[in-house]
C-alpha positions as CSV (number, residue, x, y, z in Angstrom):
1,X,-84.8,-49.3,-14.7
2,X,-84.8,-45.4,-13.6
3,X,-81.0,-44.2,-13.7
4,X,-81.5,-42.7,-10.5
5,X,-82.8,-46.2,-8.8
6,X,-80.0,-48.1,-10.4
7,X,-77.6,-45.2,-8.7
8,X,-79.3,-45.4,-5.3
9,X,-79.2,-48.9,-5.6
10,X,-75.2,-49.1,-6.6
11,X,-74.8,-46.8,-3.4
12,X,-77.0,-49.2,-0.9
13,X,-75.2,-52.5,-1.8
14,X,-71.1,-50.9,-1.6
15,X,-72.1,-48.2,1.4
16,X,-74.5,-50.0,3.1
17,X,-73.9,-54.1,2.5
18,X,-70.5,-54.2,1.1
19,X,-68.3,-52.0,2.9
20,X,-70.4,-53.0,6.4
21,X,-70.0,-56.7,5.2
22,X,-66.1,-56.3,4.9
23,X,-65.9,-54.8,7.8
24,X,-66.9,-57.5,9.9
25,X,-65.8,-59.8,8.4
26,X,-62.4,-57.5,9.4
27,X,-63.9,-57.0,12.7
28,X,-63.8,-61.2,13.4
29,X,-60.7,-62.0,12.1
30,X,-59.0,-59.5,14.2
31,X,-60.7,-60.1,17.2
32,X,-61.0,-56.8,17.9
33,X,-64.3,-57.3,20.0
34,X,-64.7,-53.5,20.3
35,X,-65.0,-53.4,16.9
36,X,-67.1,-56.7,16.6
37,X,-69.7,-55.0,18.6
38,X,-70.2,-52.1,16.8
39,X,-70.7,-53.9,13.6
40,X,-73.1,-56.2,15.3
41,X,-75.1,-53.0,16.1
42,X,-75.0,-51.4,12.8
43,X,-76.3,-54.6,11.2
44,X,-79.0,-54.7,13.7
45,X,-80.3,-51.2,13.0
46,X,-79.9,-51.9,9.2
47,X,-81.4,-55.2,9.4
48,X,-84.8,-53.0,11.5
49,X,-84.3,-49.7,8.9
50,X,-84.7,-52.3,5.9
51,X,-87.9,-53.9,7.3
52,X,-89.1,-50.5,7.6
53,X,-88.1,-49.3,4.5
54,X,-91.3,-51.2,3.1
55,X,-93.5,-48.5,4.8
56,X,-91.4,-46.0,3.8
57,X,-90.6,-46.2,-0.1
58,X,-93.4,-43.5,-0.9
59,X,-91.9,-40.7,1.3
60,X,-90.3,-37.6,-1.0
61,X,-86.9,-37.5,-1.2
62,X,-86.8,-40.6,-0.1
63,X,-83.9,-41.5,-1.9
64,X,-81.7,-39.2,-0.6
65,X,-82.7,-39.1,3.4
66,X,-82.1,-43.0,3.0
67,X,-78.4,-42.2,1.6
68,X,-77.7,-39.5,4.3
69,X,-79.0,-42.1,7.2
70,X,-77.0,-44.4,5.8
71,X,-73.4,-42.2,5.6
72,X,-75.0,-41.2,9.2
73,X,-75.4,-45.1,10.9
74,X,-71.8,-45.5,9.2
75,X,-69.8,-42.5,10.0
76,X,-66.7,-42.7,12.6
77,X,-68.2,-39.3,14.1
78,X,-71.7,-39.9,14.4
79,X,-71.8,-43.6,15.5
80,X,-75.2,-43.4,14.5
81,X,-76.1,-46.8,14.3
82,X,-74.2,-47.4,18.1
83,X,-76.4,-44.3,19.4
84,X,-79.9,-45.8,18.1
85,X,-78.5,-49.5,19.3
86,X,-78.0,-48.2,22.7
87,X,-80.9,-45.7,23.1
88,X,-83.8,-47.3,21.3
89,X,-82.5,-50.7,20.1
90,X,-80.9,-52.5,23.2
91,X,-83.6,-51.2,26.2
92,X,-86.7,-52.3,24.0
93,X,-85.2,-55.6,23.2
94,X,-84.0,-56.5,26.7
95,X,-87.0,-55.4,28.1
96,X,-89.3,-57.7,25.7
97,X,-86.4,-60.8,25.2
98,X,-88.2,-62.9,27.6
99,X,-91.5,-62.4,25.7
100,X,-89.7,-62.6,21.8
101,X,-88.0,-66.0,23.3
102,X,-91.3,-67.4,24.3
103,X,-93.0,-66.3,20.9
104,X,-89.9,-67.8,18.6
105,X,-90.5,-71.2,20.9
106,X,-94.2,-71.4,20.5
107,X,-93.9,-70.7,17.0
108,X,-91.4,-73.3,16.1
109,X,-93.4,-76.0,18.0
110,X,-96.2,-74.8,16.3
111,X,-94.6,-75.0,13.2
112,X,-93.6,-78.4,13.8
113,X,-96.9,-79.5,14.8
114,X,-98.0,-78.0,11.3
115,X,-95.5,-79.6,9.2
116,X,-96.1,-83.2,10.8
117,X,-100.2,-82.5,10.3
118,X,-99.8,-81.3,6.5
119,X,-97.5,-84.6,6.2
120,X,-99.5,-86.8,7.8
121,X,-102.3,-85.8,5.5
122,X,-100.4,-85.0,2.5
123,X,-99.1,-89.4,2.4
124,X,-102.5,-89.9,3.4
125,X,-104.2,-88.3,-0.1
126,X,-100.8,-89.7,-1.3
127,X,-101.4,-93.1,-0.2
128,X,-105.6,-93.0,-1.4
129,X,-104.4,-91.6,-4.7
130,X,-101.8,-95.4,-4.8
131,X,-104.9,-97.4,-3.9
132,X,-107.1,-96.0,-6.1
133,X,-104.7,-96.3,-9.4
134,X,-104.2,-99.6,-8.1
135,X,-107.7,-100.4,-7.9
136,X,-108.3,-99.0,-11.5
137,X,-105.5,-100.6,-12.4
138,X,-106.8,-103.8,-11.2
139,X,-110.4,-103.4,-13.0
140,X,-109.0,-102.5,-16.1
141,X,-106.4,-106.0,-16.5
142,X,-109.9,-107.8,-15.4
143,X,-111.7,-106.6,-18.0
144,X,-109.4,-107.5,-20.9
C-alpha cells in the first residue's frame, strides 16, 4: 500500500473516527446535551462528506483538502461541522423529512413484500426440488 495512503488513512481513523468516537461517547456519559448535539452534527456531516467522498477520490490534492476539512469540521474555533449542520444540513432535511419518512416506509414495506415473495418461491423450488428426489428416489428402489 502507498505510504502516503497508509498515512492519510492513520490520520482519518484517530482525527476523524477515533477522537470524534470518544468524544461522544464523553459527550453521553456526561450528559452534557450541548455537547451531545454538536457531536450528533459532526457525525452527520462526516457520515454525508464520506458518501461523497466516492465522487471525489480522483480530485488533486485530494488527500490533503480532505485532512484540512477534517481539522476544519473538528476545530473548537471553526465549528465547522455545526456551521454546515445548521446552514445546509438541518434546513434541507427539515424541509424534505416528511418526504424521506414516506420513502424509508414505502421502502421497508416494499422490502417486506419482496422478502415474503422470494420466500414464498424460494420453499416453493425448495419443496419441487423434495418431491422430485423423492420421486427418483422412489423409481430407483422399484427398479431393483
Amino acid at each position: 500500500m502507498d505510504a502516503h495512503l497508509t498515512s492519510w488513512l492513520e490520520v482519518k481513523l484517530v482525527f476523524g473516527t477515533l477522537y470524534p468516537a470518544y468524544s461522544s461517547y464523553k459527550a453521553v456519559k456526561s450528559k452534557d446535551v450541548k455537547e451531545y448535539v454538536k457531536w450528533m452534527m459532526y457525525w452527520i456531516i462526516f457520515a454525508l462528506f464520506t458518501a461523497v467522498e466516492v465522487f471525489t477520490d480522483m480530485i488533486p490534492f485530494y488527500y490533503e483538502l480532505k485532512i484540512a476539512f477534517v481539522v476544519w469540521l473538528l476545530s473548537p474555533y471553526t465549528k465547522g461541522s455545526s456551521v454546515l449542520y445548521r446552514k445546509f444540513v438541518h434546513p434541507t432535511l427539515s424541509s424534505k423529512e416528511k418526504d424521506i419518512d414516506e420513502y424509508i416506509c414505502q421502502a421497508k414495506d416494499k422490502s417486506y413484500d419482496t422478502l415474503v415473495h422470494f420466500g414464498r418461491k424460494g420453499l416453493n423450488v425448495a419443496a419441487t426440488a423434495a418431491v422430485m428426489a423423492a420421486t427418483k428416489v422412489m423409481n430407483i428402489t422399484t427398479l431393483l
